[in-house]
N, C-alpha and C positions, 0 to 999 in steps of 0.2 A: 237542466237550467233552473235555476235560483226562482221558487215566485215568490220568496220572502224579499230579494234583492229587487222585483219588479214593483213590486208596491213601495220600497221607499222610493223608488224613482217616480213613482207617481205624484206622490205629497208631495215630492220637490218639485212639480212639474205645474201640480195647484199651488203652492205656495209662491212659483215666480210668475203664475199670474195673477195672484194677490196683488203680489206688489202690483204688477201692471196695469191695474185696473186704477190704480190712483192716479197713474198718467193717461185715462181712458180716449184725453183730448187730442193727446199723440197719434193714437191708432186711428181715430178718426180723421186724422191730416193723411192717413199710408193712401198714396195713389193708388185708384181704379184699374181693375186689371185692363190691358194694354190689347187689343183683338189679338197679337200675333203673342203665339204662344212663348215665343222667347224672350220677346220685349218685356212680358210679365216674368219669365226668367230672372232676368234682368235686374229690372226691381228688386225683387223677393232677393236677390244676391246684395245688389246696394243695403237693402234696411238688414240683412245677419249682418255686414262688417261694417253699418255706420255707429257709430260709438252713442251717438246722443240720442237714439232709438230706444227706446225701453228694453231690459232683457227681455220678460217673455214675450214679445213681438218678435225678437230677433230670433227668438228659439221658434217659436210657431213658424217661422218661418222658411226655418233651418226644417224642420219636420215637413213641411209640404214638400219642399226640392227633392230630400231624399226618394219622396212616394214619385215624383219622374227621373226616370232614366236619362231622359235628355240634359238633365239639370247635373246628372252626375261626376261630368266633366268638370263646368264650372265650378263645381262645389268644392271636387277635390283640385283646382287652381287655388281657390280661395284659401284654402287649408292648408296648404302646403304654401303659401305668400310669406315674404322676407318677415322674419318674426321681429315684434316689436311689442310693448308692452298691449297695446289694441290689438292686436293680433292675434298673442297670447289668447284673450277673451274673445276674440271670435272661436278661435280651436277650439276652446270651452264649450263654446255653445254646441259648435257642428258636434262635437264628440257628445253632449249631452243629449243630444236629438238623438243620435244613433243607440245611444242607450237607454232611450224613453219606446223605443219600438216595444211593440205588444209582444209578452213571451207569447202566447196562443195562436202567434202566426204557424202556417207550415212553414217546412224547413224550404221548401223551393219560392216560398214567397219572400221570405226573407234573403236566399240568394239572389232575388233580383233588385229586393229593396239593399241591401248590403255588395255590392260585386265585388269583386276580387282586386279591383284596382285602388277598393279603399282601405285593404290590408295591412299595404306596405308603408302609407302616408299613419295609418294608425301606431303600426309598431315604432318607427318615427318619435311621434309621441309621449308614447310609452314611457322612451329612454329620454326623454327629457329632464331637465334640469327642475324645471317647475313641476313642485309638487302636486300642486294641483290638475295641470292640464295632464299628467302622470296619471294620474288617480283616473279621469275621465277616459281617459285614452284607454284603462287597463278594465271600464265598462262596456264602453263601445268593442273590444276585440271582442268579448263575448257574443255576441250577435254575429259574429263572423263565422261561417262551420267550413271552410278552406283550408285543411291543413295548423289554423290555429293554434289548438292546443300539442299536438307535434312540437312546431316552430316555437311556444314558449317552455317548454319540457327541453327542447336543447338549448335555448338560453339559460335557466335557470340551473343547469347541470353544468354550463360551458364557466370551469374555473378559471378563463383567461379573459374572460368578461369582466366589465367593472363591477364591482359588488353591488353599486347602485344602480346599473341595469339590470344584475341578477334578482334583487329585490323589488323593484320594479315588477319584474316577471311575474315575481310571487305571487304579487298583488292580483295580476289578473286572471294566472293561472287559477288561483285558488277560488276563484267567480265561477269555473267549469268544473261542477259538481259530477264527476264519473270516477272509476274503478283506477284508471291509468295517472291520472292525474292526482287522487291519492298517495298512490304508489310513486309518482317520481317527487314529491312533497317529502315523501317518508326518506326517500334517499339522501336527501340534504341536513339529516336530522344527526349526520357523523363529519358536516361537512367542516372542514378549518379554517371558513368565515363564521367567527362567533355571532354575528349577524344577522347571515343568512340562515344559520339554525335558530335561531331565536323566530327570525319570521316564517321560517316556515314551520316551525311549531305552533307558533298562533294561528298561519292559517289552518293547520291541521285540526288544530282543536274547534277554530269555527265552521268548517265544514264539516265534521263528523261530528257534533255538536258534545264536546268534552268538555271539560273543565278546563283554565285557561289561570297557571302556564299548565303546556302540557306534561304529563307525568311519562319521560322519553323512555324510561327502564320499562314503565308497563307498555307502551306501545310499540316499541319496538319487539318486547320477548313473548306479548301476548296476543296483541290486535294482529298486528304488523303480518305475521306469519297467515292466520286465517283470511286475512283478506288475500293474499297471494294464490291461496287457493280457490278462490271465487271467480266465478266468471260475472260478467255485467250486470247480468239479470239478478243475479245470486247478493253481487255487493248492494244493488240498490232494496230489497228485501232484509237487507242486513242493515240497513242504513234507517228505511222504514223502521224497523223493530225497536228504534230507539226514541221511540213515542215521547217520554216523558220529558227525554233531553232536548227534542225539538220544540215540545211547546213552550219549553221556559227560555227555546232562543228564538221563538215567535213573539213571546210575552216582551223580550229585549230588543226585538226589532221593533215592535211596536212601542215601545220605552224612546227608542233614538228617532223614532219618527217624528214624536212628541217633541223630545229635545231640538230638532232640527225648526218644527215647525217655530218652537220656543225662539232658536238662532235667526231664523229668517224675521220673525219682528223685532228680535231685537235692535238688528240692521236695521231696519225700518227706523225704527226710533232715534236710534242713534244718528242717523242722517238727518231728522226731523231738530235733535238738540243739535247736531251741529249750524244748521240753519236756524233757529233760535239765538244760539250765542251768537252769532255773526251778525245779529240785528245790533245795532248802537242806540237807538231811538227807544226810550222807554215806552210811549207812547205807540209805535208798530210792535215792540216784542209783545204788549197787553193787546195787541190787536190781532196776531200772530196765532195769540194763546188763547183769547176769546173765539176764535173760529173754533176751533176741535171742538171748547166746552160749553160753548151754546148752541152754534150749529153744526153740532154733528154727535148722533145718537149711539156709535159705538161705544162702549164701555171701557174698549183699551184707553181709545184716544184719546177720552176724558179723564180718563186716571192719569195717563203721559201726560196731559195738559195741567193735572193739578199738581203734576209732582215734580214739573218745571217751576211751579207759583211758586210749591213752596222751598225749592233751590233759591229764588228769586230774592224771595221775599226773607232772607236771612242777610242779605248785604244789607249795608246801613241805609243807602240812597235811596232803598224803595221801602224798607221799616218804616221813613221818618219823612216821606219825602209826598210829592202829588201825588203819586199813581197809589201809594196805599190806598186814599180817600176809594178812587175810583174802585180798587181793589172789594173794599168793604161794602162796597156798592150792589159787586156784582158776585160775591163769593156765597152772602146769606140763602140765595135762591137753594144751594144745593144743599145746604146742611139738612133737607128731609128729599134729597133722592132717595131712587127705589135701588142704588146700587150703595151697599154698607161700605164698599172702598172708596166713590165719591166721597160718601159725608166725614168719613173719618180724616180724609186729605183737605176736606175744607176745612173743621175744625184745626186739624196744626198748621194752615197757611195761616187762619187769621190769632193763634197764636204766637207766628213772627210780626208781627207788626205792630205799631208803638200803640200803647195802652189807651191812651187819650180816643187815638181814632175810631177803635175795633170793641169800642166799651158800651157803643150803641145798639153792636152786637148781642150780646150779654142774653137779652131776653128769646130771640130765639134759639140762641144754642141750649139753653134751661129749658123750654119749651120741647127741644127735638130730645133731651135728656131725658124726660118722664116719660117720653112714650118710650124710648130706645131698647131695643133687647139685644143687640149685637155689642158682645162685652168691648171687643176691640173698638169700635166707636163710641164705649159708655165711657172708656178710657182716654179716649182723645178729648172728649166734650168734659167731662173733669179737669184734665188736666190743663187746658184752655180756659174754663170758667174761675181756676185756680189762679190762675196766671193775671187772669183780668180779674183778681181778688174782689171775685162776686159776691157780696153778702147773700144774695137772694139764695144763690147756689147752696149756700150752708145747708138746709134742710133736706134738699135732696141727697146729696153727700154723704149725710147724715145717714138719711134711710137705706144707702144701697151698704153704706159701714154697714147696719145691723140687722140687713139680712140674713136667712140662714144661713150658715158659712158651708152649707153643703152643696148649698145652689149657687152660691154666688164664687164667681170665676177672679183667679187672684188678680188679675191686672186691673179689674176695677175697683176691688178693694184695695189695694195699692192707690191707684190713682185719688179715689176718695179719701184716705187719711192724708194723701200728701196735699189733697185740694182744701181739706180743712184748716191743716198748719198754717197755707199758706195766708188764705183769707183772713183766722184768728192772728195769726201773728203780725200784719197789714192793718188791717182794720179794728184794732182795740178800741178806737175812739168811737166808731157807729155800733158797736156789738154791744148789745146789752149784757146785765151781771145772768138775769135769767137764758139768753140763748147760750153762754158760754157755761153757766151750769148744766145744760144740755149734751153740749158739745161734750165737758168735760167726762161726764156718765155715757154718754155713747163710747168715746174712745176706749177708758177703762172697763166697760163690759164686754165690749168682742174685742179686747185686747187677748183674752187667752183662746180665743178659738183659731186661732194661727202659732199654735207651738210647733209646727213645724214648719215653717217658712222663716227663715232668717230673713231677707229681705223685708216682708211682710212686717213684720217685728219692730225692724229698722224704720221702717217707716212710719209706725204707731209713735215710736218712741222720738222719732225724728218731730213730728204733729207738735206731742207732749213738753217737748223744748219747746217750740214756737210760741208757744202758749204759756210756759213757764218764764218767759224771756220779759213777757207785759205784766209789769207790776200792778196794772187793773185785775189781772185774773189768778195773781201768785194766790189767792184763798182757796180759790175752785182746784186750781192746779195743786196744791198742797193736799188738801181733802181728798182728791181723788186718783194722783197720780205717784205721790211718796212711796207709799207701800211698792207698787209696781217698777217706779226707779229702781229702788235698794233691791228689787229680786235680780234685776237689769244688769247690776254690776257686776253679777257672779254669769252673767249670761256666755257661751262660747263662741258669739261671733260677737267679734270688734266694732259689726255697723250696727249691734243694739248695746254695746256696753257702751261705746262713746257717744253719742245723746243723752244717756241714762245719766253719764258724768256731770255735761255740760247743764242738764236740767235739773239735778240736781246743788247744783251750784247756787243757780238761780235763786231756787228754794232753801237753800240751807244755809248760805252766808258760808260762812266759815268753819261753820262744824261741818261742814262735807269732807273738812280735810279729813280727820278722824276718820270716817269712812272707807275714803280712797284709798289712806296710808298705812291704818292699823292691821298686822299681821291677823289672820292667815292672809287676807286680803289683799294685801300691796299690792297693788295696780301699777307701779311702778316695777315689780318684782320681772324681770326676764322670764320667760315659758319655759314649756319644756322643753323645745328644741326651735333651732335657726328659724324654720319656716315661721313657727307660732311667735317667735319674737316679730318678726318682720310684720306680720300680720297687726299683729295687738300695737301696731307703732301709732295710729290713729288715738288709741285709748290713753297710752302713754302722754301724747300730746294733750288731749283732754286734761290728763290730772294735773301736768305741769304748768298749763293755764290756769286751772284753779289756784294751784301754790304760788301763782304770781299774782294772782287777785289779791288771798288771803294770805299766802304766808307769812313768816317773819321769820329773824335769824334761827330758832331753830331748825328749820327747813333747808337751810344753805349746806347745811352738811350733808343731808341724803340725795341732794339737788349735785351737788360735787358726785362723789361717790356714783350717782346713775349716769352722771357727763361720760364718768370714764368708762364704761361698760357700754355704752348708746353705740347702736348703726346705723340707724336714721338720721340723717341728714337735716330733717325737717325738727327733727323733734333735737338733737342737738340744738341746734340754733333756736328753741323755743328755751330750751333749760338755760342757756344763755343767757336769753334776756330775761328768764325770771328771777335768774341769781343777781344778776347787777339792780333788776328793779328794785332788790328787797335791801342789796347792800347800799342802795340810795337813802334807807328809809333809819337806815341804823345811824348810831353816833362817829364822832370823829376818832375816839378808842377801838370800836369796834373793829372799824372801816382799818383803822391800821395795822391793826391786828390780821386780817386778812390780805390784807395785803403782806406781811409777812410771810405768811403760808403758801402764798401761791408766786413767790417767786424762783421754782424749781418746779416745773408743769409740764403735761403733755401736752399731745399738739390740739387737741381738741380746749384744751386750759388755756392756751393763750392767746384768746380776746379776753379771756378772767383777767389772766394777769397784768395785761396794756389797760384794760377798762375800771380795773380798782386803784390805778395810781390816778386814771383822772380822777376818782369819784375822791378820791384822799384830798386830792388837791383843791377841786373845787369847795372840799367840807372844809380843809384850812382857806383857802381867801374868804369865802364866806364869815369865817369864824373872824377870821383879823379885821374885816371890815364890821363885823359886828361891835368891835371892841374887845375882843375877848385874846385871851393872851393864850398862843400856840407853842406847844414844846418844840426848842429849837431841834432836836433830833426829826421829830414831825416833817420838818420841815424840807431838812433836810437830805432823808429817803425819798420824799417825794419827788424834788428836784432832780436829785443824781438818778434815779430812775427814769422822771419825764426826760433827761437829757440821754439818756443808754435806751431809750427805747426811740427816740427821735433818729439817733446814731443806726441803729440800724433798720429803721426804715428807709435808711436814705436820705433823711432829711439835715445835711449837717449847719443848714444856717437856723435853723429851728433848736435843734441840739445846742447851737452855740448861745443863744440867747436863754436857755435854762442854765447853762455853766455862769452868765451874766447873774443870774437872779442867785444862783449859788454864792457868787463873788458877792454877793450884798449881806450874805449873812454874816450874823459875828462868829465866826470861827476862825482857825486858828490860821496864823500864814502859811504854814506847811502844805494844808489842805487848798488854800486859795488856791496858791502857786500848783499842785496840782491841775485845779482849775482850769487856771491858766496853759498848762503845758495842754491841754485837750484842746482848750482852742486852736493853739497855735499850730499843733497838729493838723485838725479840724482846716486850717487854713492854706496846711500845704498839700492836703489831699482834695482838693476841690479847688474851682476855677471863682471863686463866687469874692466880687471886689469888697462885698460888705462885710465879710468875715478876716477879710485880711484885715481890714479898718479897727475890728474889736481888737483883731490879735495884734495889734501895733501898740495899743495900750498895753496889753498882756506884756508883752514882751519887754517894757520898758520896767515895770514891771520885777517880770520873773528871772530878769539877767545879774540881777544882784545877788539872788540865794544860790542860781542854777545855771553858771554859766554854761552846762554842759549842753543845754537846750541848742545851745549854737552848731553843734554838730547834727544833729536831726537835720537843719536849717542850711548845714553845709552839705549834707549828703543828698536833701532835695535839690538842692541848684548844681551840684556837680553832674546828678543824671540828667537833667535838661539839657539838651542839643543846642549848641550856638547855631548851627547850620540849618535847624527848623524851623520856620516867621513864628508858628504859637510857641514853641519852647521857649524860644529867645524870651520873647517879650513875657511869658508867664515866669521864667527865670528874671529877670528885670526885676517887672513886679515887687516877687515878694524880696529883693534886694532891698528895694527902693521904700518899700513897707515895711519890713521888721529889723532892718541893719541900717538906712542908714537915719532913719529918726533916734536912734539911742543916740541918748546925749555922751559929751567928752568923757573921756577915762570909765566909760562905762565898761567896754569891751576889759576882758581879763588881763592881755598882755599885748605890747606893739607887735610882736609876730602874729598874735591873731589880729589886729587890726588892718597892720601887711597885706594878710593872705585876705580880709573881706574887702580892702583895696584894690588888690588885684583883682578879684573878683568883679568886682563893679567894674574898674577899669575894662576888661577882657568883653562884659558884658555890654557895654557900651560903644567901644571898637566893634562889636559884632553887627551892631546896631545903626552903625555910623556906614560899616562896609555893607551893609543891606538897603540901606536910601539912597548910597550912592551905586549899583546897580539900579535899583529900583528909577532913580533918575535917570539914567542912561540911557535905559528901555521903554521907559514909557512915558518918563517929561514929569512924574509925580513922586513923591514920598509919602510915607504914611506917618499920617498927622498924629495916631496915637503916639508910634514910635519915638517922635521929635518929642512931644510933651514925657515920655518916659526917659527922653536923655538929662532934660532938663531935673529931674529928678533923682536920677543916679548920683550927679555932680553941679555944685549949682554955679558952678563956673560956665557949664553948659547952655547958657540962658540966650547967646543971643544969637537967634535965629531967623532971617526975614521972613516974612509974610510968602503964603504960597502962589501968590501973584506976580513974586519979582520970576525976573529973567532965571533960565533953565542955571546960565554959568554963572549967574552970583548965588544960587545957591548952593551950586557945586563948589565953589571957591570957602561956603559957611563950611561947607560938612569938612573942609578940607579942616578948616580953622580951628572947627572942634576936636577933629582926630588932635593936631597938634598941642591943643592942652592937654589932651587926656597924655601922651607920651611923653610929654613935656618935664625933667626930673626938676621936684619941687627946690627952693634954696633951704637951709640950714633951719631960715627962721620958718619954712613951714613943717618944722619937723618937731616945731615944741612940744606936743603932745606928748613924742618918744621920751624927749629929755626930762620932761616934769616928773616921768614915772622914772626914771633914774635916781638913786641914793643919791642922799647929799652932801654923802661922803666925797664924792667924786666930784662934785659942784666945780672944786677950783681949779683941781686938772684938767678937766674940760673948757673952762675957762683957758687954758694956757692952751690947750692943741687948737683951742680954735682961731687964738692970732695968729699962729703959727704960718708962714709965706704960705707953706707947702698945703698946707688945708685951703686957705683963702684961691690958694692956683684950684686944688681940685675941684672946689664948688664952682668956678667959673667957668671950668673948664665940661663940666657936667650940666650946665646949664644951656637949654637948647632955646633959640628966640622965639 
């Protein structure tokens, strides 16, 4: 038997009266034993399966029953009861008790504390479902020496078994450490559940203490065979002999002990935060958290207590809010504990909280800073005293920067250059010229004693911007920091060459471009490969910032040129905005000229190309309301652009109102009347009434050069559905809009007049036979509909009010149908006849006295 397996059941055994011990007041409620030895039975059976009893109460308790045989009854009732999730956890316990038994019992005492009748309930168990009470179940058979190992040696062998019982098996088989139980492990090592050789090769390898996975070729052709010839005595001798490999899975059991003890407070905690969060009351959660960290001397609890504060204390409501004050009240006390993990957890709670409050602070956190020799806390107290851009703090900062750098630990020298940045870069107006020439000479002399730490670097150089950024200190910063920038830019990591960029910008105005830009150097230039590109994308953003500060038109071309080669997303859209900033800055030739260039672009180019026809247009209205005379070409590109870029954003009332400003220019009709044909286009591809309204002028118009527009105009209304309500009515519409506002003899010939006659007419009947269901059904018409008849035809006009009776207006719609069908007389036909030769004038004169005409028109004429 296992004594490495005995002693983790031990820790687990003190750890669940850890816990228990927190609920101490529980145990002191367990009733008095009872005089008759069963009635205390009894008891001790209620608190193992009452739920709200502490575990290790209920296990301690489970461990005394086993020690009577009278109890053994009960116990295996209780353990074998209707399983239910409380249940489950009582099994647990019973089985955990049975597995906490002392190996260094004898074998006949443990047959009395284990009997035979809790074999069967165990194997049970075993095969359970839940992994866990499994797991338990397959410690406790171990304590059983009944036939045991037998009866798991034919489960684990039995292929008709569920593989999840067979594994099961393993588990516990492999807890009885002898010769036989080796050997039937070994036998499953050919078995055809790829599963169950998998586990029983683990457990081979951890009982015989191997390597893990197991090496199956060597143990089977080499171990496998000698141990077959071994008798008991012989395998454990054999087993003994592997001294080295036992200790290192001694060293690993004591490793998981650790772990586990590590698991059990974790629990702990994490039931302690979930009771935490569940407080709503800011006022009990600081009362909640005050108890661990005042009153109570443990060291965990207080570190869980600080490092709920400082969870806490990153939401805005308690940053900015009452409990901070209280916070700041009660946090100071610990910033010189004797535990280095307290003080470091006070210092970053009370740098979450808003500056104004935690700024009272200040002096003893500088105070616990001078004496401090725990790096990791010299680092929190920097970078907190940083935060609250401590002047006082500067000198200390100072001194731990320039230390020997052989003693001094990087997180603090980190922390101190970034606590200096922040202070000098905050505080320019209380810092004098002398402490920042201090500052400036600290930084620049143990700047080189960190050439290898990139980060470290980054953060010297990161400072060196701060301080380059306040125009009070650019003399100090120039004097001392120039030289060390320009080495900066050739540096190979990105998080010290971009500072070095941006700081020298500061400092150099405009001739940093030179710098950045001029070959070998270009900073702009792509790396050697994908990675180092992606990488250096920060620095690249650097320089393109500069060239939008400084640049001017020469820059627009290498600014283009990197657009199209860029992978970065960010830095794209930086080169963007530096290119339009500068083509702001140029003339209205220039601005054209570019815009020329860039209307054939990739897809990264067009916001160039949509954002230089505004910058074009706005430089002309500007220019015209200056007074100044704009080349009508100028003007022109701009327009038909702003109108083809409006067009395909979607925007076609937007679009049509630049073809408006196009129609004002003087150019020629040709071009107008193109114009024009976009509008009207424009107006039958979209629903929008205001665009119809432009295109109703267009049309009137562009019908004189281009009658042919009439067909665009016939083929839109021909696809509209009479039988759809929106077709109808948006076929109406644009009837009503662009056909029939043309004045007389405008149309080309009376056949096409004819057929937009019919058209209307047909449209209008459609329209007429839709009110009048619609009246039928439901007692109403649609009012726009009535107003669009009157529009078609203005014979159509009189309609009553939608107040009158259902059948006088059924009797209107009737009245309408019949003008509309109604064939016109001779004399409303002048239109036709005017466009007739006038050659013909008097013979038509003569056929129309004629009997037999004056019958036909009468006869054609309906009432």
């Amino acid at each position: 038997m296992s004594s490495g397996m005995s002693t983790g059941l031990k820790v687990s055994l003190t750890l669940l009266c850890w816990a228990g011990l927190l609920c101490a007041a529980v145990e002191a409620q367990t009733p008095p034993p009872a005089p008759e030895k069963s009635s205390k039975n009894d008891l001790m059976i209620q608190v193992v399966s009452n739920p709200d009893t502490p575990l290790g109460l209920r296990q301690a308790n489970a461990q005394a029953l086993l020690q009577d045989p009278q109890a053994h009854s009960a116990l295996i009732e209780l353990f074998q009861a209707e399983p239910d999730n409380e249940n489950i956890v009582t099994r647990i316990i019973i089985c955990q008790a049975i597995a906490a038994l002392n190996d260094e019992s004898v074998i006949d005492q443990l047959a009395r504390v284990v009997p035979k009748n809790f074999i069967e309930p165990l194997f049970q168990a075993l095969l359970s479902s839940h992994a866990e009470l499994s797991s338990w179940a397959a410690q406790a058979l171990v304590k059983c020496h009944d036939g045991v190992s037998e009866r798991l040696a034919g489960l684990v062998v039995d292929t008709s078994e569920t593989p999840a019982h067979r594994l099961a098996g393993i588990i516990a088989l492999k807890l009885i450490i002898n010769r036989q139980s080796v050997l039937t492990l070994a036998g499953l090592l050919n078995d055809n559940d790829a599963e169950v050789r998998g586990r029983a090769a683990a457990a081979l390898s951890e009982m015989l203490y191997m390597p893990d996975p197991l090496d199956d070729e060597h143990f089977l052709n080499s171990i496998l065979p000698q141990l077959r010839k071994m008798n008991e005595p012989a395998f454990l001798l054999w087993l003994m002999g592997r001294q080295r490999t036992r200790l290192r899975d001694i060293n690993l059991r004591q490793h998981q002990d650790q772990q586990e003890t590590a698991l059990w407070r974790e629990r702990f905690f994490q039931a302690q935060t979930e009771k935490f969060n569940l407080l709503v009351s800011p006022d009990e959660k600081l009362k909640f958290l005050k108890g661990y960290l005042v009153d109570q001397q443990e060291d965990l609890l207080r570190i869980w207590a600080l490092e709920r504060i400082n969870e806490w204390c990153k939401t805005a409501s308690v940053r900015v809010g009452p409990v901070a004050q209280q916070l700041v009240e009660l946090l100071p006390r610990f910033i010189v504990d004797n535990q280095p993990q307290v003080r470091r957890l006070t210092a970053t709670a009370l740098a979450q909280l808003d500056y104004k409050i935690v700024h009272p602070a200040a002096k003893a956190l500088l105070e616990q800073l001078k004496k401090e020799t725990d790096p990791a806390v010299q680092a929190a107290l920097l970078s907190t005293l940083g935060t609250l851009e401590s002047v006082p703090a500067l000198d200390q900062a100072l001194k731990l920067l320039a230390e020997n750098p052989v003693r001094q630990v990087d997180i603090v020298a980190q922390e101190a250059a970034r606590s200096v940045g922040k202070i000098c870069g905050a505080q320019a107006k209380i810092i004098s010229t002398e402490q920042i020439e201090q500052v400036a000479a600290c930084l620049a002399q143990s700047y080189p004693h960190r050439p290898n730490s990139a980060g470290l670097r980054g953060e010297w150089l990161q400072a060196m911007k701060r301080i380059a950024e306040q125009e009070k200190f650019r003399p100090q910063a120039g004097k001392y920091f120039e030289k060390i920038l320009i080495q900066a830019l050739d540096d190979p990591d990105p998080s010290v060459c971009s500072p070095a960029v941006y700081a020298l910008s500061e400092l150099l105005d405009r001739d940093v471009l030179p710098l950045l830009l001029t070959e070998p150097r270009n900073l702009l230039d792509n790396k050697d490969n994908e990675e180092n590109t992606a990488r250096f994308a920060t620095v690249r953003f650097a320089v393109v910032t500069a060239v939008e500060k400084f640049g001017g038109a020469e820059y627009l071309a290498p600014l283009r040129r990197q657009l199209g080669q860029e992978t970065d997303p960010d830095v794209v859209q930086r080169i963007q905005g530096a290119f339009l900033k500068i083509l702001e800055s140029l003339g209205l030739d220039e601005v054209h000229q570019w815009a020329l260039q860039l209307q054939t672009v990739g897809d990264k180019e067009e916001l160039l190309r949509v954002e230089v026809i505004r910058i074009l247009w706005d430089k002309i209205t500007k220019s015209k309301t200056a007074g100044a005379v704009v080349k009508l070409d100028y003007e022109k590109f701009a327009l038909s652009r702003q109108a083809e870029i409006a067009e395909q954003k979607n925007l076609p009332l937007q679009a049509v109102k630049w073809y408006q400003k196009l129609l004002a220019l003087k150019v020629p009709e040709e071009h107008k009347d193109n114009y024009r044909e976009k509008i009207i286009s424009l107006s039958l591809a979209n629903d929008s009434k205001e665009i119809l309204q432009v295109a109703q002028v267009a049309m009137v118009e562009v019908i004189k050069r281009r009658p042919t527009v009439l067909t665009r105009i016939a083929h839109t209304c021909d696809a509209l559905s009479l039988s759809d309500d929106k077709q109808l009515l948006r076929r109406a519409e644009i009837i009503a809009a662009l056909i029939i506002p043309l004045p007389s003899q405008t149309l080309p010939s009376s056949e096409i007049a004819r057929s937009w006659q019919r058209r209307a007419n047909e449209t209008a009947l459609a329209l007429i036979d839709r009110q009048e269901k619609l009246l039928s059904e439901t007692g109403k018409e649609n009012p726009e509909a009535i107003k669009m008849l009157a529009r078609l035809d203005s014979r159509l006009t009189s309609y009553p009010s939608f107040e009158v009776p259902v059948q006088k207006r059924q009797e209107a719609l009737e009245k309408l149908r019949s003008i509309i069908q109604s064939v016109p007389e001779k004399a409303d036909s002048k239109p036709d006849t005017e466009r007739m030769p006038k050659a013909d004038d008097k013979e038509q004169k003569k056929s129309s006295k004629s009997p037999g005409a004056d019958a036909g028109a009468k006869s054609s004429t309906r009432p």
